[in-house]
C-alpha positions in Angstrom: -11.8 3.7 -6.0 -14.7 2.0 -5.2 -13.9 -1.9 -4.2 -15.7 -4.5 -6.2 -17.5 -7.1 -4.1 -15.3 -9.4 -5.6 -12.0 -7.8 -4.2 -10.1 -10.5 -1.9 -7.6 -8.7 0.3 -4.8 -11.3 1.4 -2.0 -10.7 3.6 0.9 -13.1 3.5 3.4 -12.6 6.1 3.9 -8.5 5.9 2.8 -8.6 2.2 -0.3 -7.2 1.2 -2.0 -8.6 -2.1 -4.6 -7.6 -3.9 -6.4 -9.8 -6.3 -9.2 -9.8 -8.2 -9.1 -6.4 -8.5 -8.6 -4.1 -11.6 -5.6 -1.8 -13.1 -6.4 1.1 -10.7 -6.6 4.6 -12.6 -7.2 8.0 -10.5 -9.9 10.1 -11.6 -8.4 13.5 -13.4 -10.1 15.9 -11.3 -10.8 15.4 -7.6 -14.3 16.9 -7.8 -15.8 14.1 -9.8 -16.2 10.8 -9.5 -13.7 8.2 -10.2 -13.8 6.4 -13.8 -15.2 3.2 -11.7 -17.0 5.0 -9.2 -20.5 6.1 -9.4 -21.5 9.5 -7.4 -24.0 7.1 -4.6 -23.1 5.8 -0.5 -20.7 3.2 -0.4 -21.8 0.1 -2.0 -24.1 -2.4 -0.5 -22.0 -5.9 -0.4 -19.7 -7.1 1.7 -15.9 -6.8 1.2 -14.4 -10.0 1.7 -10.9 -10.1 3.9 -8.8 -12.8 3.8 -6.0 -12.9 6.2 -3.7 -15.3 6.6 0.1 -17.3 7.9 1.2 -14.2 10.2 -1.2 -11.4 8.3 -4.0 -13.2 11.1 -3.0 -9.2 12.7 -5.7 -7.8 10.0 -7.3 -4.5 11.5 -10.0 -2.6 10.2 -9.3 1.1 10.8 -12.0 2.8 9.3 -15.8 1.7 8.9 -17.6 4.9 7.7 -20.3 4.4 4.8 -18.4 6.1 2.4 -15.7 5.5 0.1 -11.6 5.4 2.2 -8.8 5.3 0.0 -5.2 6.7 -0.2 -3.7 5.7 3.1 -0.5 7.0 4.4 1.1 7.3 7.6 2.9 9.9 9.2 6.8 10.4 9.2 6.7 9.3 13.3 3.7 6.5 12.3 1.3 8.3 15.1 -1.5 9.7 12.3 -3.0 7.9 9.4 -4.2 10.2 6.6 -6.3 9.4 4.0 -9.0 10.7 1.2 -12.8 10.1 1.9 -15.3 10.4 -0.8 -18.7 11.6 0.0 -21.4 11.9 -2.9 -23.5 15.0 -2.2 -26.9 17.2 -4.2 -25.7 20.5 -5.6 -27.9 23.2 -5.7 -30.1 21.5 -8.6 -30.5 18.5 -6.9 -27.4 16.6 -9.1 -25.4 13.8 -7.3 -21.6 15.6 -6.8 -18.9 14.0 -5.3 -17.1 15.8 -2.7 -13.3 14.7 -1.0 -11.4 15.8 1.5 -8.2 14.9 3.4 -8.9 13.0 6.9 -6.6 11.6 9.8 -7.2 9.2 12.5 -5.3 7.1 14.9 -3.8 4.0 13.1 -4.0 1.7 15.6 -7.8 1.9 15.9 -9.1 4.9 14.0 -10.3 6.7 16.5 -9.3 11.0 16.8 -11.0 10.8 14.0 -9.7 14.9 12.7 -10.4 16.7 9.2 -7.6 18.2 7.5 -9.0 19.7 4.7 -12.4 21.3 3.9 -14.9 19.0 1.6 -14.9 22.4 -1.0 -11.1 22.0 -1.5 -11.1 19.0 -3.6 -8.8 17.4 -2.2 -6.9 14.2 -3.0 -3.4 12.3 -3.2 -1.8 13.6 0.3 1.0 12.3 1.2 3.7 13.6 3.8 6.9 15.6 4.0 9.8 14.4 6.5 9.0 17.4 8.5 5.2 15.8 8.9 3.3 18.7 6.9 1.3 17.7 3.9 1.2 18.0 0.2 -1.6 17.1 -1.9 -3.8 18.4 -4.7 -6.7 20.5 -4.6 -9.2 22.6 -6.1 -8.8 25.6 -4.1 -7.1 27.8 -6.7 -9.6 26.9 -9.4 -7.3 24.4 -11.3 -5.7 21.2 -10.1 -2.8 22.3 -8.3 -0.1 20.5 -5.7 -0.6 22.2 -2.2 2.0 22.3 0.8 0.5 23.0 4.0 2.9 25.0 6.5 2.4 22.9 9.3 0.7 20.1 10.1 -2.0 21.0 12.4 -5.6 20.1 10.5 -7.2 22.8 7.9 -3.5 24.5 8.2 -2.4 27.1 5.9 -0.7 26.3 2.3 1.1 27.4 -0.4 0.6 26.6 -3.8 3.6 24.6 -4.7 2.6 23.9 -8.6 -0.5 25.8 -10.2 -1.8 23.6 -12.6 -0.8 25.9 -15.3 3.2 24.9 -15.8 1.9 21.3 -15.5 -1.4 20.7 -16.1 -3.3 18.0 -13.6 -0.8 17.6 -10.9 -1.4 14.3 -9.1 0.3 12.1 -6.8 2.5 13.9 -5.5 5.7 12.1 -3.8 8.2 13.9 -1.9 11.7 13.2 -1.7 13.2 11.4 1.5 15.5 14.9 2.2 11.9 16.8 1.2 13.8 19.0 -1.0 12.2 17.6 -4.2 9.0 16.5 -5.4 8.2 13.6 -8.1 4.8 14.0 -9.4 2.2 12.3 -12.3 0.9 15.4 -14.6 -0.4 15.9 -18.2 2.2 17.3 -20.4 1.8 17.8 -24.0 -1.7 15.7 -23.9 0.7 12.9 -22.2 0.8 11.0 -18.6 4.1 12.7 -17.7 6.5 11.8 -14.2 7.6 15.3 -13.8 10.5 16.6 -10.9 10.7 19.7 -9.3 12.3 21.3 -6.2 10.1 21.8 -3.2 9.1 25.0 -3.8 8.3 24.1 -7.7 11.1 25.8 -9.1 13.5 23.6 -11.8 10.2 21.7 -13.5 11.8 18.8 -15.2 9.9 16.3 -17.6 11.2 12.4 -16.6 8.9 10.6 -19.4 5.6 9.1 -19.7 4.6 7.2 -16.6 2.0 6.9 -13.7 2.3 7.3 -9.8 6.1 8.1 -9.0 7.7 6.5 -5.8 11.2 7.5 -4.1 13.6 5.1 -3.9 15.1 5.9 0.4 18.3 6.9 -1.5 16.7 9.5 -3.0 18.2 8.5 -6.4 16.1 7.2 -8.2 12.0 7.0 -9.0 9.7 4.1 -9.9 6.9 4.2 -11.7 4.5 2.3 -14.0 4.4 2.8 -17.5 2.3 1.6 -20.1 3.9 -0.9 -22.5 1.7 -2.2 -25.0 -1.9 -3.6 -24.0 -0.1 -3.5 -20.1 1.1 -1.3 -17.6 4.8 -2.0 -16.0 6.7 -1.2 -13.4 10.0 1.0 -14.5 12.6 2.8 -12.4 14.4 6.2 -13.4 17.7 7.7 -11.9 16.0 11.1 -10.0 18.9 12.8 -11.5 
């Protein structure tokens, strides 16, 4: 998502809060751009950072001129992975943006290590207990959801969903005892949360929604959901 000059970033205590900002929407396919996004460097313009009370801690991790977005730590908090978006000329000379999934060292991002290759199309990673990743890529020629089988960088996967059962995969979440997965897809030309187990077997449909989260229980799912002219927040037994 590329941050509007606008954008104040505001830490009170341990909260985080971002204002100014608009209703964030993912782009559909992780080889173009983002709806608000246009295929060129990072923007020119300073991002403003406003810390404050006890969030005076603020630390800038990355400072690469291209877009970083997606952020999620490790299941033992020692890696920081994350998406960076790099606008590239094909062959004909046409602005293409390309992603891939990156780690670094949270505390200062430094080991600065490349998980997936720019081709892939990767985006949305996010972790399993066990410290391998899942995310969605481009690799099989549709969107698809992505395991890797360990968690060394540009690690062998398996395909976990194909992009054909549930068209679009995206943002995947996995469940706290990784044997499920909750996961935003289109079904039936609709937004859909959809379950399935961890190999994705037992596909089931949850309802319209955006961007599942666990509850630690593992019993339930929150999501947003648009109601009217808004989008709200909703939360779903797993079940």
């Amino acid at each position: 998502m590329r941050i509007p000059a606008s954008l104040f970033l505001v830490l009170v205590g341990s909260t985080l809060i971002a204002t100014g900002c608009h209703r964030h929407r993912k782009p559909k396919t992780p080889t173009g751009a983002p709806a608000d996004q246009t295929a060129t460097p990072a923007q020119a313009g300073p991002v403003t950072l406003a810390a404050t009370g006890s969030g005076t801690g603020l630390t800038r991790v990355t400072s690469d001129n291209v877009d970083e977005t997606e952020p999620q730590l490790s299941p033992d908090g020692k890696v920081l992975i994350f998406v960076a978006w790099q606008s590239v000329a094909d062959a004909n000379g046409n602005a293409v943006v390309q992603t891939a999934v990156l780690g670094a060292d949270p505390s200062n991002g430094s080991a600065r290590t490349i998980y997936t290759n720019a081709n892939a199309g990767a985006n949305w990673p996010t972790w399993t207990p066990k410290g391998s990743l899942v995310y969605a890529a481009m690799t099989t020629g549709t969107q698809s959801l992505v395991r890797t089988l360990t968690n060394a960088p540009n690690a062998a996967f398996t395909v976990i969903i194909d992009g054909k059962s549930a068209q679009s995969p995206s943002w995947p979440a996995v469940s706290p005892d990784g044997n499920h997965l909750a996961f935003e897809a289109t079904m039936n030309g609709v937004e859909t949360i959809v379950t399935s187990g961890a190999d994705g077997s037992r596909l089931t449909m949850l309802g319209p929604g955006f961007t599942p989260s666990w509850n630690p229980n593992g019993k339930q799912i929150a999501f947003s959901r648009q109601v009217g002219n808004g989008y709200e927040i909703m939360l779903m037994d797993a079940a």
